[in-house]
Chimera marker file (.cmm) of the C-alpha trace (Angstrom):
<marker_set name="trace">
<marker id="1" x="-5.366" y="-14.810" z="-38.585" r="1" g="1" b="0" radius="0.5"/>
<marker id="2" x="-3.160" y="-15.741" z="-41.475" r="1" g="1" b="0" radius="0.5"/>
<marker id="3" x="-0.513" y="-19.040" z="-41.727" r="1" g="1" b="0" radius="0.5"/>
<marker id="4" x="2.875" y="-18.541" z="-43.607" r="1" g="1" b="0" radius="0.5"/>
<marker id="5" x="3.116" y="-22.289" z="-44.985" r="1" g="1" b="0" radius="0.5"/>
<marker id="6" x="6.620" y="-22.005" z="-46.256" r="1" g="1" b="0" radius="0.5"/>
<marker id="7" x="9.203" y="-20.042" z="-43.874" r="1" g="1" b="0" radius="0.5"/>
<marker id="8" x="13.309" y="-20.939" z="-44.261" r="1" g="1" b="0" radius="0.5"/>
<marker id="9" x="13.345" y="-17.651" z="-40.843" r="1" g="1" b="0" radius="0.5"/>
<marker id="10" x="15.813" y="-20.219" z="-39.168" r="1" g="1" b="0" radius="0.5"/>
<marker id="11" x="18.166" y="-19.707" z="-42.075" r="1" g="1" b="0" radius="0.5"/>
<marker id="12" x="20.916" y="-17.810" z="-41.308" r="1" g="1" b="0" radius="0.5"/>
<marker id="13" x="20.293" y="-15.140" z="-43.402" r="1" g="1" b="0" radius="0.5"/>
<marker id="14" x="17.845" y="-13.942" z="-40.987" r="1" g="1" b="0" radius="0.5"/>
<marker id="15" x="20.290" y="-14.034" z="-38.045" r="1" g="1" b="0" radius="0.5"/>
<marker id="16" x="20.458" y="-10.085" z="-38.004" r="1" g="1" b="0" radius="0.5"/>
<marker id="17" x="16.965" y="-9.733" z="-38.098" r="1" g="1" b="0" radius="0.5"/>
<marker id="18" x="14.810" y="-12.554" z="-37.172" r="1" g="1" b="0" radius="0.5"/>
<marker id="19" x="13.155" y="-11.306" z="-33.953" r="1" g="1" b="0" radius="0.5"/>
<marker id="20" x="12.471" y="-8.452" z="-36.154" r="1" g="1" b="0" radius="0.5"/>
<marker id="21" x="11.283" y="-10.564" z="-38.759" r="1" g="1" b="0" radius="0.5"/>
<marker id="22" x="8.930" y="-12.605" z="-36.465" r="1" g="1" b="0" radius="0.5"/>
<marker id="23" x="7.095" y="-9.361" z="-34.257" r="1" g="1" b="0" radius="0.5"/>
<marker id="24" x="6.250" y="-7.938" z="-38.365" r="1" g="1" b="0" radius="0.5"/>
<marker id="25" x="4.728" y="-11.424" z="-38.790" r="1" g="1" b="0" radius="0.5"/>
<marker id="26" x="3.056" y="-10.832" z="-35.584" r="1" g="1" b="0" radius="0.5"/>
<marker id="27" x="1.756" y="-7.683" z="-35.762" r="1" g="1" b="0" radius="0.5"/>
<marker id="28" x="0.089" y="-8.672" z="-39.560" r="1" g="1" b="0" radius="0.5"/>
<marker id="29" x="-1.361" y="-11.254" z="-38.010" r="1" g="1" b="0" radius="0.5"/>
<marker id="30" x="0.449" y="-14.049" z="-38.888" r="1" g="1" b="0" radius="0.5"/>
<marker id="31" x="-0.044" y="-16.673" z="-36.036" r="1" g="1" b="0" radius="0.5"/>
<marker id="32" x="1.627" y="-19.560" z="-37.589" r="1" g="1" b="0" radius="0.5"/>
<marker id="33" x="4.756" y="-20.480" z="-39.492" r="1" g="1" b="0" radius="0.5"/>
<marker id="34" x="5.513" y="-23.645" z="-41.252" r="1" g="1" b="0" radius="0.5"/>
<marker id="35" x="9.355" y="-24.521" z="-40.716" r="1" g="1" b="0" radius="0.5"/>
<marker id="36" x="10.438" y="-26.767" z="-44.144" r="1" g="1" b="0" radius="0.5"/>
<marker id="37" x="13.533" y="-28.693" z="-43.646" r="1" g="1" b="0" radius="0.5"/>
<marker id="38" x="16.322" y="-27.774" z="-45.259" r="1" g="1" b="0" radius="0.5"/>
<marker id="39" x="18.885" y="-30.296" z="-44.812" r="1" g="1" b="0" radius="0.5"/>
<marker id="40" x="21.307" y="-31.338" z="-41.823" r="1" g="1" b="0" radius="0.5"/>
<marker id="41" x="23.870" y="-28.224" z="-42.426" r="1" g="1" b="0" radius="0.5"/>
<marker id="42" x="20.336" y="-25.633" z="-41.248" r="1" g="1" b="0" radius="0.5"/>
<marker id="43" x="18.250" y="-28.325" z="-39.049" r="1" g="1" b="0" radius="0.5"/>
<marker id="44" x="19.092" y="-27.581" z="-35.740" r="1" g="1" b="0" radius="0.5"/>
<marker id="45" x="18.528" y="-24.040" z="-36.159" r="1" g="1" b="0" radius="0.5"/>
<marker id="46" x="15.048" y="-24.906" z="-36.936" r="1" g="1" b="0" radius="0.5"/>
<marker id="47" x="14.598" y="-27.148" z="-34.640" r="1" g="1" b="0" radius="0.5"/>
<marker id="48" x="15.867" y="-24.388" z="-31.760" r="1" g="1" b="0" radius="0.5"/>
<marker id="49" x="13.495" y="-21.572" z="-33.651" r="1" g="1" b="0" radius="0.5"/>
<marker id="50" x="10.820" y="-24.220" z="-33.052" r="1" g="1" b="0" radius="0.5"/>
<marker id="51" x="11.776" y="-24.761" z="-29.400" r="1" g="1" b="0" radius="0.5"/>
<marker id="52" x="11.808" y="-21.030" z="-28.532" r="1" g="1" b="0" radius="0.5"/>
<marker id="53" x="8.050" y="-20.215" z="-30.199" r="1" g="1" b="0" radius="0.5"/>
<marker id="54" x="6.488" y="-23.230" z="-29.872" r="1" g="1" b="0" radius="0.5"/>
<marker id="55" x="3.276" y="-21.845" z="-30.233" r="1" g="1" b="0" radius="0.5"/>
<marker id="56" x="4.193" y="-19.733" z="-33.728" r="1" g="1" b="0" radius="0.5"/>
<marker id="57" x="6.584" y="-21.955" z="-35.038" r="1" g="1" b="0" radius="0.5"/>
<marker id="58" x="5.984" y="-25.531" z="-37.014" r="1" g="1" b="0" radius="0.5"/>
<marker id="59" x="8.901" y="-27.945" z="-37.964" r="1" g="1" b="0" radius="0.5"/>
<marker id="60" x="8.882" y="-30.494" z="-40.777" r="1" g="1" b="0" radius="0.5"/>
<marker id="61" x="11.977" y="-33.108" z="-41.816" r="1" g="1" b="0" radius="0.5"/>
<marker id="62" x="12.698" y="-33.579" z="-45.002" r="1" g="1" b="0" radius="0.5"/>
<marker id="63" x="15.654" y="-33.240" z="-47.555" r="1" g="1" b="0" radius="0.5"/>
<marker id="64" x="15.362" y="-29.633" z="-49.916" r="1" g="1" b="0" radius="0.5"/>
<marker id="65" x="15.409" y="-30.091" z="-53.833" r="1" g="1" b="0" radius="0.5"/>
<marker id="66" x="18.636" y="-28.168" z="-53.866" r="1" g="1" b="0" radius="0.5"/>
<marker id="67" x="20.086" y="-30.510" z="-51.109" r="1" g="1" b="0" radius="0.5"/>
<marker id="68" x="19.299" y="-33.814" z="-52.827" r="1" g="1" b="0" radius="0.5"/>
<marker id="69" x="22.532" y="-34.765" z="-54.507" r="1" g="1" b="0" radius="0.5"/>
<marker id="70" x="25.509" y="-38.246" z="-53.769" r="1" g="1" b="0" radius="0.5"/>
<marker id="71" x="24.980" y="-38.171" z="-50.277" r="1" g="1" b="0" radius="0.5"/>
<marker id="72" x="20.822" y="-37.826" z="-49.915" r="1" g="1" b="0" radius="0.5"/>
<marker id="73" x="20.935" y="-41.434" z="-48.225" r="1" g="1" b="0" radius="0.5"/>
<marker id="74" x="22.903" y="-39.301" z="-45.488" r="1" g="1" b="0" radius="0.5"/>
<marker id="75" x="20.472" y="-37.053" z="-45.100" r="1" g="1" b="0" radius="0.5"/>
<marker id="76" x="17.871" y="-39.177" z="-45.008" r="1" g="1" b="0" radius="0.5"/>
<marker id="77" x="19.332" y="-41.092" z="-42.395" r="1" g="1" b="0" radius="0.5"/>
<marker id="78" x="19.897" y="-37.945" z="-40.163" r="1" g="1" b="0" radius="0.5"/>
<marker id="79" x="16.630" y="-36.719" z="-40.247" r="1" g="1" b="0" radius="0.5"/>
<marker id="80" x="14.261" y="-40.193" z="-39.695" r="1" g="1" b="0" radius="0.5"/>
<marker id="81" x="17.383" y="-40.541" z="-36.456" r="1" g="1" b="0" radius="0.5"/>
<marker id="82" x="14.546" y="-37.416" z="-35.347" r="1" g="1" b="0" radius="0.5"/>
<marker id="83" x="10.792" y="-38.985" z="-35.715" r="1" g="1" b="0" radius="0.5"/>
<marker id="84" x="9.711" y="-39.953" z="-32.802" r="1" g="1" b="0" radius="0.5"/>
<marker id="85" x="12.734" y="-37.712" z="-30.885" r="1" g="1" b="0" radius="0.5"/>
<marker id="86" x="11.451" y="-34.419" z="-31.539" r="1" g="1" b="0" radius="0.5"/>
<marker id="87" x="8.093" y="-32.616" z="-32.108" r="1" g="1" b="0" radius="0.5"/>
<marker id="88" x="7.646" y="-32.266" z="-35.780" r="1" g="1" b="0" radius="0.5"/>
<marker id="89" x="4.468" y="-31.177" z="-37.885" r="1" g="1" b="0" radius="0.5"/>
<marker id="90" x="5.127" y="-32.867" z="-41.386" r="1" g="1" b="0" radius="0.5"/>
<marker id="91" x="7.264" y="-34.677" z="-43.875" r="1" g="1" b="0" radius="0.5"/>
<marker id="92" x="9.011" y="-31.654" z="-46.436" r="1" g="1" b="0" radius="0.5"/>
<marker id="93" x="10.577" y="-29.919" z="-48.499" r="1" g="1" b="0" radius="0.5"/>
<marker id="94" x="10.551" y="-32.041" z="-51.202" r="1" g="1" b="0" radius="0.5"/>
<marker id="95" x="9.324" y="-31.656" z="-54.329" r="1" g="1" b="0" radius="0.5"/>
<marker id="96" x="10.930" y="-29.551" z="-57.803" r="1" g="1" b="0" radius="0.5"/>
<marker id="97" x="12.720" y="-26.740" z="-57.105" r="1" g="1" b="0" radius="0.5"/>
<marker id="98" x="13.045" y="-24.224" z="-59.746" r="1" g="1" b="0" radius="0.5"/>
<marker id="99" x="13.894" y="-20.571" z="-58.251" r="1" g="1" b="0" radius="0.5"/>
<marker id="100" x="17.354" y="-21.863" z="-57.262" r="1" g="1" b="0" radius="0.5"/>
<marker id="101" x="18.536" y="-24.614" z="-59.601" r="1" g="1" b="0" radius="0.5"/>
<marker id="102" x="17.255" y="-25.841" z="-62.552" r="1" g="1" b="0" radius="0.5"/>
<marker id="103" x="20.055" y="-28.539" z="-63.328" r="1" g="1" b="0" radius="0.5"/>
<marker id="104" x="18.098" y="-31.312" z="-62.572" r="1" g="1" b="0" radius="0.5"/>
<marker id="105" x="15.202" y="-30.346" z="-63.785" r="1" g="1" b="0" radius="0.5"/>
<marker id="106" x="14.114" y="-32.550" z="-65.887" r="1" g="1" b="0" radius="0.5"/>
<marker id="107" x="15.386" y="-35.716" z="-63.735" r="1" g="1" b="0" radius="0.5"/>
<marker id="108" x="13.378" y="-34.422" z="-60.898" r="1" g="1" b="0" radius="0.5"/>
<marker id="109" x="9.910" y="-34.148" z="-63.638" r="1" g="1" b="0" radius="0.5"/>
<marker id="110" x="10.563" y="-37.547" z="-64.779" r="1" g="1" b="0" radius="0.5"/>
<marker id="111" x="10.497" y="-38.832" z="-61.132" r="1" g="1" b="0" radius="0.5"/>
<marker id="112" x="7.655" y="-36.597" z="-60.265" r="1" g="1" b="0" radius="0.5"/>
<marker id="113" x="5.681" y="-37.400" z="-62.645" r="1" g="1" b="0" radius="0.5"/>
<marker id="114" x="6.462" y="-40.946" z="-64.392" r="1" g="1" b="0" radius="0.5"/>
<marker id="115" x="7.364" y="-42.704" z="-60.924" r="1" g="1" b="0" radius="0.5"/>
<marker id="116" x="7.632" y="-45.867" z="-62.553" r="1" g="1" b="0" radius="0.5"/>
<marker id="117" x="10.880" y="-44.892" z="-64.570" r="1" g="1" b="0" radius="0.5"/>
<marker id="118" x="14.079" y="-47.622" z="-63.069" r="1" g="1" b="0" radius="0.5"/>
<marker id="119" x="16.478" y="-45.824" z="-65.193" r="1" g="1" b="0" radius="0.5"/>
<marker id="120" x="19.183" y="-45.547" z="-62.849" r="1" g="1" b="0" radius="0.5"/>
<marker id="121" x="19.626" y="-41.961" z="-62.779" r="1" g="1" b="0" radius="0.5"/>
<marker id="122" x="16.310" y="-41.477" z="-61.761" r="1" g="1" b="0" radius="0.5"/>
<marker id="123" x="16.541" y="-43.479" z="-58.940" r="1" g="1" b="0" radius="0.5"/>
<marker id="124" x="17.961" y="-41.344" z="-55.987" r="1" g="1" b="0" radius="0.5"/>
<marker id="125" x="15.160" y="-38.805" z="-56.369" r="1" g="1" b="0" radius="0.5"/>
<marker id="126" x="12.641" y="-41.462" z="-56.398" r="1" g="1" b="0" radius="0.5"/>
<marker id="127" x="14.236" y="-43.283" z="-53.472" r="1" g="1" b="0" radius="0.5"/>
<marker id="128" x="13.844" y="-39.758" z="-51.948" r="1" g="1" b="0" radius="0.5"/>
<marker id="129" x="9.504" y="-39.385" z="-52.485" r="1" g="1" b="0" radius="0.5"/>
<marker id="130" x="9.565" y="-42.750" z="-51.504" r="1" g="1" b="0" radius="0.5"/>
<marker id="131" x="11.005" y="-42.401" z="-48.339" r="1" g="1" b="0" radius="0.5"/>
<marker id="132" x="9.614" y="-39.505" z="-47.305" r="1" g="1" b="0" radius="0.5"/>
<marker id="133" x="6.133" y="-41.203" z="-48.099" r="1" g="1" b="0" radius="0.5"/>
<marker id="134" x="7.286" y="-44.098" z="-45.735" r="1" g="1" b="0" radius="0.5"/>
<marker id="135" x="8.159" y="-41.519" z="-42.732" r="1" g="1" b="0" radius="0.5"/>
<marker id="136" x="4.729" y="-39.858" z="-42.776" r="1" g="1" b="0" radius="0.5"/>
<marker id="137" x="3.145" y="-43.807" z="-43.075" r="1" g="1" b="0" radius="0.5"/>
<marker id="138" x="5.832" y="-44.390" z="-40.005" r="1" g="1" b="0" radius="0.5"/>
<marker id="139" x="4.485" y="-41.763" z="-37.540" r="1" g="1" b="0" radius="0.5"/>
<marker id="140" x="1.335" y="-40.437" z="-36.292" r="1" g="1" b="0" radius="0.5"/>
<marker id="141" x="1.412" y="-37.192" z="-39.191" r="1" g="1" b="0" radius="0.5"/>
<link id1="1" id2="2" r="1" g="1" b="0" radius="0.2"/>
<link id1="2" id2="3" r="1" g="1" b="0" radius="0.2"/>
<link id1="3" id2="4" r="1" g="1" b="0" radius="0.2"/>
<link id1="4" id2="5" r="1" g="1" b="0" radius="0.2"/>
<link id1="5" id2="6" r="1" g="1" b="0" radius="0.2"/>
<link id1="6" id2="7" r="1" g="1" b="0" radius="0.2"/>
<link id1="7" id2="8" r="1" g="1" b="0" radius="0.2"/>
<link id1="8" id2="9" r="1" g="1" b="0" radius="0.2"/>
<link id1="9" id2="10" r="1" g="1" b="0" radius="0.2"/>
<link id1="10" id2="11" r="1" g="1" b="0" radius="0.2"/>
<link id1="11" id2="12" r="1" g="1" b="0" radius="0.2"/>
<link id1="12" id2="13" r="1" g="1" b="0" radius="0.2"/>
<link id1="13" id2="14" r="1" g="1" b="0" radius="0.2"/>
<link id1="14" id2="15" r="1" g="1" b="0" radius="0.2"/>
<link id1="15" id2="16" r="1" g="1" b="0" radius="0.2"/>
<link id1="16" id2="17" r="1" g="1" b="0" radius="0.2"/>
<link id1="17" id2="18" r="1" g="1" b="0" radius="0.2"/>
<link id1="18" id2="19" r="1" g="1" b="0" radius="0.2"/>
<link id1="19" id2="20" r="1" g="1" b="0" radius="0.2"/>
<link id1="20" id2="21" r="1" g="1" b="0" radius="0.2"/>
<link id1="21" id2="22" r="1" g="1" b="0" radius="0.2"/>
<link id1="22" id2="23" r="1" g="1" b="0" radius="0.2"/>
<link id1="23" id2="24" r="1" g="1" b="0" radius="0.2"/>
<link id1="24" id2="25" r="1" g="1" b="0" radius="0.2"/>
<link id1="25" id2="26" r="1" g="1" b="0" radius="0.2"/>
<link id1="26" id2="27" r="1" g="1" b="0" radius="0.2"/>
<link id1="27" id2="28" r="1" g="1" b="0" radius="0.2"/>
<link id1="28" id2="29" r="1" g="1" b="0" radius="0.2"/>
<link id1="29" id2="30" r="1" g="1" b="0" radius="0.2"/>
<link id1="30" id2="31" r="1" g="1" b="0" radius="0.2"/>
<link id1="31" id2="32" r="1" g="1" b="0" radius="0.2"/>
<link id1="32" id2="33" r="1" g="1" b="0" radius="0.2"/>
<link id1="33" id2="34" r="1" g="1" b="0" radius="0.2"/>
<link id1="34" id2="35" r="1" g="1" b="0" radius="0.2"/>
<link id1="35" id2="36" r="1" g="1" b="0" radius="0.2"/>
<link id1="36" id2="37" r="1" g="1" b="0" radius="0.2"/>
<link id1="37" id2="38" r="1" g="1" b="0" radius="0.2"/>
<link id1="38" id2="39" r="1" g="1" b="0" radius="0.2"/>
<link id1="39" id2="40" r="1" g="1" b="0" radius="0.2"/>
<link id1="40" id2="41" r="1" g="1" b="0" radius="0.2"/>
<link id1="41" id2="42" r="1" g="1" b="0" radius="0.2"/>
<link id1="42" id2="43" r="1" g="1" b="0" radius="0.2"/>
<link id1="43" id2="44" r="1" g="1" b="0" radius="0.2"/>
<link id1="44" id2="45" r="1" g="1" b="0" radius="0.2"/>
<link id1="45" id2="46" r="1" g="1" b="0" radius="0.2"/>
<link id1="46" id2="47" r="1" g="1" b="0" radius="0.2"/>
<link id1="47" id2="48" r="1" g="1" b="0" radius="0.2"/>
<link id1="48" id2="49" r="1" g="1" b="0" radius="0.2"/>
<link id1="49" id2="50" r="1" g="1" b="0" radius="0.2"/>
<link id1="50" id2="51" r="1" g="1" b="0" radius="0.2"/>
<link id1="51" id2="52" r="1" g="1" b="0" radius="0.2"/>
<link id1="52" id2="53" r="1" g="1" b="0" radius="0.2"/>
<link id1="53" id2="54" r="1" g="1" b="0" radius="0.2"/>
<link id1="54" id2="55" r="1" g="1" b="0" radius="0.2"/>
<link id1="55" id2="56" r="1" g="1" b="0" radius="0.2"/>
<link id1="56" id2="57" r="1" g="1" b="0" radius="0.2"/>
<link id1="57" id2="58" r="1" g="1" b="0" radius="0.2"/>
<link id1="58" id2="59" r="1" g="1" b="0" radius="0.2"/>
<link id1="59" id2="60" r="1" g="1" b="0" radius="0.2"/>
<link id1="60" id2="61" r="1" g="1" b="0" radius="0.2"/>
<link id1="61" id2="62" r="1" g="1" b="0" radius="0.2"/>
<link id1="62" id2="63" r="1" g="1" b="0" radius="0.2"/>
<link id1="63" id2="64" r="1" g="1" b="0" radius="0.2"/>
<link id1="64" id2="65" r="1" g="1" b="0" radius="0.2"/>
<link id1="65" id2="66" r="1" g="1" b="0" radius="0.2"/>
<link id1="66" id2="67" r="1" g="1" b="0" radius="0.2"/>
<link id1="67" id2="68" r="1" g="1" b="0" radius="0.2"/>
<link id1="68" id2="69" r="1" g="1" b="0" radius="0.2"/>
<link id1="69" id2="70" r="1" g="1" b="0" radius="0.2"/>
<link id1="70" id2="71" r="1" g="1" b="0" radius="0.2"/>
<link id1="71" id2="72" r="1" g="1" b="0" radius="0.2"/>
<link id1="72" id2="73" r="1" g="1" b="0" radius="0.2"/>
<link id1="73" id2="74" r="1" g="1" b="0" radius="0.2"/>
<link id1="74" id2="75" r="1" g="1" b="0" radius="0.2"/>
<link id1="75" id2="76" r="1" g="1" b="0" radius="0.2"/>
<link id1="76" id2="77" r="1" g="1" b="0" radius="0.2"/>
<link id1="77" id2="78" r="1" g="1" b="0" radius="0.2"/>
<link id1="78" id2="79" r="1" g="1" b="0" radius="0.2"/>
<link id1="79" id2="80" r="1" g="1" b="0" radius="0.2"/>
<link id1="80" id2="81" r="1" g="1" b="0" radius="0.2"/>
<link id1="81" id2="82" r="1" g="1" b="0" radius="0.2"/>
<link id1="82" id2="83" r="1" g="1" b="0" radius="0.2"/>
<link id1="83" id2="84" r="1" g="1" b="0" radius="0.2"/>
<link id1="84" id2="85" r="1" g="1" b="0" radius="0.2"/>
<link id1="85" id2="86" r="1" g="1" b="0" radius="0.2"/>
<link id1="86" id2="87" r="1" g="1" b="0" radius="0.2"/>
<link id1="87" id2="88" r="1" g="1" b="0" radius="0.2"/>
<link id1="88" id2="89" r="1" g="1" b="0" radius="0.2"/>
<link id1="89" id2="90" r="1" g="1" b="0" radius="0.2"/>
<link id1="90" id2="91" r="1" g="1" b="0" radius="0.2"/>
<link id1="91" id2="92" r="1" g="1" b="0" radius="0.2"/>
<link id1="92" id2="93" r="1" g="1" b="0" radius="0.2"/>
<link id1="93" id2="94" r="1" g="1" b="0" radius="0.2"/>
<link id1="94" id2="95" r="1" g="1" b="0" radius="0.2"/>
<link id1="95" id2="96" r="1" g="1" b="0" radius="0.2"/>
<link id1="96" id2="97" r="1" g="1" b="0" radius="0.2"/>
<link id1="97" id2="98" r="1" g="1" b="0" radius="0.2"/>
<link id1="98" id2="99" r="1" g="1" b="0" radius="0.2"/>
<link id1="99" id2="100" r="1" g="1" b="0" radius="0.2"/>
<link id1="100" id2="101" r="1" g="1" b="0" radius="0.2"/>
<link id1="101" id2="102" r="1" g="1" b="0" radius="0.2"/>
<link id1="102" id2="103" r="1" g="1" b="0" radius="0.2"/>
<link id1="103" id2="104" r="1" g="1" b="0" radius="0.2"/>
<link id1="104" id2="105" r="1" g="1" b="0" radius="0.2"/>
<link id1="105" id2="106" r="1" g="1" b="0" radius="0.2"/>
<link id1="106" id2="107" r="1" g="1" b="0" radius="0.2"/>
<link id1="107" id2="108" r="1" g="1" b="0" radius="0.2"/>
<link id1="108" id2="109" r="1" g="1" b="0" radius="0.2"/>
<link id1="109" id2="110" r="1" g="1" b="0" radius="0.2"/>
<link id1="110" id2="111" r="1" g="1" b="0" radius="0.2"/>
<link id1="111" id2="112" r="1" g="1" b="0" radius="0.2"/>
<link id1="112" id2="113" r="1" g="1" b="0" radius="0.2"/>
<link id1="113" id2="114" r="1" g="1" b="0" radius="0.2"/>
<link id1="114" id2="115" r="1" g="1" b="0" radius="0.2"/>
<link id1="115" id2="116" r="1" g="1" b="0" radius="0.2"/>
<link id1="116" id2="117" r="1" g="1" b="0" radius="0.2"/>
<link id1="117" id2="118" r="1" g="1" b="0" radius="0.2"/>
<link id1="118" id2="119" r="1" g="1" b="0" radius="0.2"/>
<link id1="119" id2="120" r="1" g="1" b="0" radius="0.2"/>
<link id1="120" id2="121" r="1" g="1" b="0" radius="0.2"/>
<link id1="121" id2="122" r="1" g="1" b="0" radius="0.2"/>
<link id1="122" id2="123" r="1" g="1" b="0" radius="0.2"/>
<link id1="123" id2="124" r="1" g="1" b="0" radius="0.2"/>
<link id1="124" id2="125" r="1" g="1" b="0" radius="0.2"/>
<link id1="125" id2="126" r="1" g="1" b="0" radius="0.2"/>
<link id1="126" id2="127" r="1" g="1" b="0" radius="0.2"/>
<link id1="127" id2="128" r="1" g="1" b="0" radius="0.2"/>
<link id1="128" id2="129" r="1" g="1" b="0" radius="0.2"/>
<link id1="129" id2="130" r="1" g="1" b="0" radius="0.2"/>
<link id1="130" id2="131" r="1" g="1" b="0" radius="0.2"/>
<link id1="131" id2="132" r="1" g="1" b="0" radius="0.2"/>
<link id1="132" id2="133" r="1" g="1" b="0" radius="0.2"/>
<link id1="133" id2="134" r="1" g="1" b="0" radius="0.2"/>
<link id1="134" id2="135" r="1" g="1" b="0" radius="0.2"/>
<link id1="135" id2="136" r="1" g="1" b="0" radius="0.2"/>
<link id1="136" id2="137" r="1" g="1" b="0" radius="0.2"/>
<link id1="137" id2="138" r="1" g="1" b="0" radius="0.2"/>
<link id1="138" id2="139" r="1" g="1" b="0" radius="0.2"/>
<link id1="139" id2="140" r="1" g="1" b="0" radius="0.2"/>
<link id1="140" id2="141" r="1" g="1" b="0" radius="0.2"/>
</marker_set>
């Protein structure tokens, strides 16, 4: 039996092709998926992915690298409206991403690794860790 930890199959570029996607999975033995959250704009489509194989398919919350930008309180806000509402199976994606975007980089290193920086551009992205550490404290994760 083998876990995919990091599946985006809600996305809509598998719309085509998911079910397809999912009985390949299957059929190598892959008996788990791990849904990370996008953002608000690609939730609900893994939420509904999540609904219709609930015994294949794991949902987290969280805000994605690429997605953190003015409006990340937002987003934030939208997802924490869903603890407690909804089954969900961890706190993510967060984190550095560098396979998409490297423009912020280094502001997302400096938070990652010298949280104690209060310069104020480093501040959304540590507001960010911070609350996502506060939503797994908040439920039962």
């Amino acid at each position: 039996m083998f876990i995919d930890t990091h599946s985006h199959i809600y996305a809509e570029e598998f719309d085509n092709d998911r079910e397809e996607v999912i009985q390949r999975a299957w059929e190598a033995d892959v008996r788990q998926i791990i849904l990370p959250d996008i953002d608000s704009t690609t939730r609900q489509s893994m939420l509904s992915l999540a609904e219709a194989c609930p015994d294949m398919m794991y949902p987290t919350l969280g805000v994605h690298p690429t997605s953190v930008n003015e409006s990340y309180k937002t987003e934030i806000q939208l997802f924490e409206k869903l603890l407690g509402q909804t089954t969900i199976y961890g706190i993510g994606e967060c984190g550095i991403d560098l396979y998409w975007d490297k423009t912020f980089y280094r502001l997302r290193a400096a938070v990652k690794y010298r949280p104690g920086n209060e310069s104020t551009r480093y501040r959304p992205f540590k507001r960010l860790a911070n609350r996502n550490i506060y939503c797994v404290e908040k439920t039962t994760l």
